[in-house]
C-alpha positions as CSV (number, residue, x, y, z in Angstrom):
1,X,110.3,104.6,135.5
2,X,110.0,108.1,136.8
3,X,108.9,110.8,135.1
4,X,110.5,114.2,136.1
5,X,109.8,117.5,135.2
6,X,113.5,118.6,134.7
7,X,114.0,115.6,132.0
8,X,110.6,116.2,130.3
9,X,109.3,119.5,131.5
10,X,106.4,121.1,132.7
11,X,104.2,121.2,129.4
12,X,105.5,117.9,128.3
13,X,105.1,116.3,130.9
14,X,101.2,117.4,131.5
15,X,101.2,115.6,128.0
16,X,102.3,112.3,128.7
17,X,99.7,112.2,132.0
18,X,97.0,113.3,130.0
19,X,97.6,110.3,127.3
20,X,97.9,108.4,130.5
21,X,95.0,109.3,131.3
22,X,92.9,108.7,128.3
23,X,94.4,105.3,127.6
24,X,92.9,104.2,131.4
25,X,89.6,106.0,130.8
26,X,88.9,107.0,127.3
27,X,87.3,109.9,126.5
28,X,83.6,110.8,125.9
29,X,81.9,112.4,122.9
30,X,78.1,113.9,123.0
31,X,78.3,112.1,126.0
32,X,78.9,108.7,125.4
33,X,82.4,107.4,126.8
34,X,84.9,105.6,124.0
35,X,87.6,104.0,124.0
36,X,90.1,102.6,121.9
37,X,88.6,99.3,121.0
38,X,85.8,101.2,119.4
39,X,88.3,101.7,116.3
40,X,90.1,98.3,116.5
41,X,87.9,96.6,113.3
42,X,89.0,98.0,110.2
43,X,90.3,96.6,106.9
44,X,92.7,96.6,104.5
45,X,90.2,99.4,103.0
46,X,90.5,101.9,105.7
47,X,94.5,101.6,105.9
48,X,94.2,102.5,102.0
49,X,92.3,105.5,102.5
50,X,94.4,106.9,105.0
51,X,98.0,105.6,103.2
52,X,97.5,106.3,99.6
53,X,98.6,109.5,99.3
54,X,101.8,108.7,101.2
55,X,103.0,106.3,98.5
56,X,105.4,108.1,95.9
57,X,103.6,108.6,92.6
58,X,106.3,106.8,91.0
59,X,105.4,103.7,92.9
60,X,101.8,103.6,92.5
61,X,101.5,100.8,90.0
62,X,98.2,100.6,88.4
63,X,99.2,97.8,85.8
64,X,96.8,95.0,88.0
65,X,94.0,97.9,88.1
66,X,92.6,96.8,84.8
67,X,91.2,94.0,85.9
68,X,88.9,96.3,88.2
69,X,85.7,97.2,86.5
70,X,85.4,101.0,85.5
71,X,82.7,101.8,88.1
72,X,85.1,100.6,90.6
73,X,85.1,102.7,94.2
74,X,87.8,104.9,94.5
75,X,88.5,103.4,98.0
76,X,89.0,100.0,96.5
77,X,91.2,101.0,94.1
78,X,93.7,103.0,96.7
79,X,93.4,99.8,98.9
80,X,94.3,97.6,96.2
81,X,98.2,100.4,95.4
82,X,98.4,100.2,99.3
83,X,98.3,96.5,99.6
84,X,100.3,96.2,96.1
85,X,103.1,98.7,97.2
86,X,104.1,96.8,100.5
87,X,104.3,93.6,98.4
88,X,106.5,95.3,95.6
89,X,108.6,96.9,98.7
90,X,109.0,94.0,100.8
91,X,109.2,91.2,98.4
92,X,113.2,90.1,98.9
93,X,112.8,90.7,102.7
94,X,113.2,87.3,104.2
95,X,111.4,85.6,107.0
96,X,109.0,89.0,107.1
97,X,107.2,90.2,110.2
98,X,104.3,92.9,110.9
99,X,102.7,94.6,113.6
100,X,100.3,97.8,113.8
101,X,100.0,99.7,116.4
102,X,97.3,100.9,118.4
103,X,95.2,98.4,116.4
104,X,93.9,94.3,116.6
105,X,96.1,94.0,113.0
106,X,92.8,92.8,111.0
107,X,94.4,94.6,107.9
108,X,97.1,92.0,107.9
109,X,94.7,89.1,106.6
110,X,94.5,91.0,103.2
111,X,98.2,89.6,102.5
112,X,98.8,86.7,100.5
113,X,98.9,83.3,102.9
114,X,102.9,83.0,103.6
115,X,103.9,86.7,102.7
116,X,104.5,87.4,107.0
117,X,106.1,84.6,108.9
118,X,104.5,86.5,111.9
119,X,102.0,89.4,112.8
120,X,101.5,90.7,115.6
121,X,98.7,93.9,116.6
122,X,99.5,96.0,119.7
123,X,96.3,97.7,121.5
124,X,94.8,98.8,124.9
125,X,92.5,95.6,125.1
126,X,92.4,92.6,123.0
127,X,88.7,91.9,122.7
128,X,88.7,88.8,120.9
129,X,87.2,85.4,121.9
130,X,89.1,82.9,123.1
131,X,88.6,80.4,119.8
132,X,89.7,83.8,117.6
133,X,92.4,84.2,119.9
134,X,93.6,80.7,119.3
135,X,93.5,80.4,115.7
136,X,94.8,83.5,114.9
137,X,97.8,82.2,116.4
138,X,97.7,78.9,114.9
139,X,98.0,81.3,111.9
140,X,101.1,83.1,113.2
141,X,99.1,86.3,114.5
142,X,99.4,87.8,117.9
143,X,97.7,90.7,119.8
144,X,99.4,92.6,122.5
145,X,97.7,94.7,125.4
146,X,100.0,97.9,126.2
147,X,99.7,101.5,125.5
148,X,101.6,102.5,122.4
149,X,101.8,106.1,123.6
150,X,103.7,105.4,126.6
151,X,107.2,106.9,125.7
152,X,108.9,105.7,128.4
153,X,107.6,102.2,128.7
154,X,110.8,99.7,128.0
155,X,109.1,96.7,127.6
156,X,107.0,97.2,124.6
157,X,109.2,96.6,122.3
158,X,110.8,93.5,124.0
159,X,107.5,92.3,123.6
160,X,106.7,92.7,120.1
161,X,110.5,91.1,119.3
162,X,109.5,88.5,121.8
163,X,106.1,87.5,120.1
164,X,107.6,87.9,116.4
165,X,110.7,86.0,117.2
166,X,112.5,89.0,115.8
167,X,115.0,91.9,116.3
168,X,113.1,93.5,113.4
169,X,110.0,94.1,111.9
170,X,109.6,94.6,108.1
171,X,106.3,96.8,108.4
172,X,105.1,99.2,111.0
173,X,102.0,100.7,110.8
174,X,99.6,102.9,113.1
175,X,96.5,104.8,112.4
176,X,95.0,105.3,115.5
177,X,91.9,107.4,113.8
178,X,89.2,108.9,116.0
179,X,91.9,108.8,119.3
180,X,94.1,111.0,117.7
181,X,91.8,113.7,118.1
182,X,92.1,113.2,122.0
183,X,95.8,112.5,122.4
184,X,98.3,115.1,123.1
185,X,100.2,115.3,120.0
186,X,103.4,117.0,122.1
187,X,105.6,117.5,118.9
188,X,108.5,115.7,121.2
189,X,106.5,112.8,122.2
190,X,105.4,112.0,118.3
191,X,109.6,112.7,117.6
192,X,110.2,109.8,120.2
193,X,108.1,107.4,119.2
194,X,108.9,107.8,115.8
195,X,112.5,107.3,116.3
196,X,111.6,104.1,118.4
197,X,109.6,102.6,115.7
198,X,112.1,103.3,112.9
199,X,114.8,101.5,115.1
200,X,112.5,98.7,115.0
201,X,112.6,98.6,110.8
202,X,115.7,97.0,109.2
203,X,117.4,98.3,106.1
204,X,114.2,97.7,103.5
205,X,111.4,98.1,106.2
206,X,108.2,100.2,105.9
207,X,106.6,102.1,108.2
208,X,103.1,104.3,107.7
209,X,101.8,106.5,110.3
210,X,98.2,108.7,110.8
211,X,99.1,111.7,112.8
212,X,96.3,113.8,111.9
213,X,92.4,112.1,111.8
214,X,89.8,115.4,110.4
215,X,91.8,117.9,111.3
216,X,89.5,121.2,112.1
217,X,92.0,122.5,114.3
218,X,94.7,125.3,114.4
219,X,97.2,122.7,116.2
220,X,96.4,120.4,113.2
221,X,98.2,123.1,110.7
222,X,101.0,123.8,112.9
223,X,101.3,120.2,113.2
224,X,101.1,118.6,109.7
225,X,103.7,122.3,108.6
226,X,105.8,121.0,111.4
227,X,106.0,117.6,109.8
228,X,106.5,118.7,106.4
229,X,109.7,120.2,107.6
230,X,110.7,117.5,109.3
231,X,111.0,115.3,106.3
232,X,112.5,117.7,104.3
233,X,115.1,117.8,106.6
234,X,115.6,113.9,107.1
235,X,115.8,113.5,103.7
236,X,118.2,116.1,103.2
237,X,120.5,114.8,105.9
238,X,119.9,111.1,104.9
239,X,118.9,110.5,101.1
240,X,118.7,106.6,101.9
241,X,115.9,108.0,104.4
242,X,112.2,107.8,102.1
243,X,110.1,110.5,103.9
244,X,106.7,111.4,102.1
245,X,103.8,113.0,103.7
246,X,100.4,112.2,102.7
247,X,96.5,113.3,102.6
248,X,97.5,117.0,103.5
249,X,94.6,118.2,101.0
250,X,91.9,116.4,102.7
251,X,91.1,115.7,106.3
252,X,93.6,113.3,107.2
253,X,97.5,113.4,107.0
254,X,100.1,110.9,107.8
255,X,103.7,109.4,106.7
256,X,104.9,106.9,105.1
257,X,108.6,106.3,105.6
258,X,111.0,103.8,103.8
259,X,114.2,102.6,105.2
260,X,116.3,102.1,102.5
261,X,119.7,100.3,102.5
262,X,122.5,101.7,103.8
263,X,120.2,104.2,105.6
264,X,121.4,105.0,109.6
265,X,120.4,102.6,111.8
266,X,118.6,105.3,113.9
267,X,117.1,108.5,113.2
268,X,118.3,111.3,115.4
269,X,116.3,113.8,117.3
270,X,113.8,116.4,115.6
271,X,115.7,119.2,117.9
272,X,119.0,117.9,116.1
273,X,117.5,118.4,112.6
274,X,116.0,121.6,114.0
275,X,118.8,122.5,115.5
276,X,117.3,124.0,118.6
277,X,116.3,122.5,122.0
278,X,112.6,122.4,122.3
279,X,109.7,121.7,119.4
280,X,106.9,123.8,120.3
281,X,103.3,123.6,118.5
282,X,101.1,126.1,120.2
């Protein structure tokens, strides 16, 4: 598809080449080149970490923690709410289905054998062998090679419904990490791909997203302020709309958004909910 300036312009547009850009070529740091893959192989553990905070206090449920001995590690124990929260949230979804984004989907073998029908993890390069490869999907996991950044590319989702065997997909999650600190975080290009992925959720699906990986930058502010807003307002507009925002305090921040029943289908535009025409960050 095209890309013209009129429809996207100038400044926006000089975002979505530059994440073009870095998704063919990575990006180099003290002079050693990295790429994506470099931040495929984390755990359950790591998606903790950067989710906890996102999880309403009310539904934080600590009754299963006192197994845990005292001396437990904090990061185990926010791993353990995570994991126990999507479980909880999920549970009456039938036939249930799960991808991440941006990642291989290793966090997905921390669920109980059954809970997903299907899996599925959506990265630049899949860089398993070929005997991983095959019984992964003898388990009902799948990795897809495309560029979850590209806000224009049609067939992404067709693919993920394709391998899932689904119009829907009961959890979406995405933390991208160290990348995130490359990409250009266009305020209108984050807007678009959330409103994608939350089409792709159906009335009592999940969806956690990193937008912010240790923030040390003005833009990082503007950005997580910007946010902020933006779920105020969603969930002012639509109350069967669950936006929290999580992390703020440290060095991380991302969202965690629940789409409850009888909430819209789709979630409008950020300049609709701003009312204005363009979302600026610097």
């Amino acid at each position: 598809m095209e890309r013209k300036s009129p429809q996207f312009g100038a400044r926006l547009l000089k975002a979505i080449r530059h994440n073009e850009k870095l998704a063919q070529e990575g990006y180099f740091r003290s002079g050693k080149r990295i790429t994506e893959e470099d931040w495929y192989h984390d755990t359950i553990e790591g998606f903790g970490i950067c989710f906890y905070e996102t999880i309403p206090t009310e539904e934080r449920d600590t009754g299963n923690l006192k197994s845990f001995p005292k001396d437990s590690p904090l990061y185990i124990i926010q791993s353990e709410i995570f994991l126990d929260n999507i479980l909880r949230t999920l549970e009456k979804n039938e036939r249930r289905t799960a991808v991440e984004l941006g990642g291989q989907g290793i966090l997905f073998q921390a669920f109980p054998k059954g809970f997903f029908e299907r899996t599925a993890g959506v990265c630049l390069k899949d860089t398993r062998t070929e005997g991983e490869r095959r019984g992964e999907e003898n388990r009902g996991h799948y990795v897809i090679e495309d560029d979850i950044m590209d806000t224009v590319n049609p067939n992404l989702l067709e693919k993920i419904k394709q391998v899932l065997g689904t119009e829907k997909v009961d959890l979406v999650v995405c933390r991208m990490k160290g990348p995130l600190n490359y990409l250009d975080r266009h305020p209108a290009i984050l807007d678009r791909l959330v409103r994608v992925w939350y089409e792709l959720l159906p009335e009592n699906g999940l969806m956690f997203a990193q937008f912010v990986y240790k923030r040390d930058s003005f833009e990082d502010e503007r950005l997580i302020k910007l946010v902020q807003e933006w779920a105020k307002l969603v969930g002012a507009k639509y109350p069967e709309i669950r936006v929290t925002v999580g992390n703020v305090r440290l060095d991380n921040a991302a969202i965690r958004i629940h789409k409850k029943p009888g909430a819209p289908e789709k979630l409008p535009p950020a300049t609709q909910l701003f009312g204005q025409k363009t979302l600026k960050l610097r």
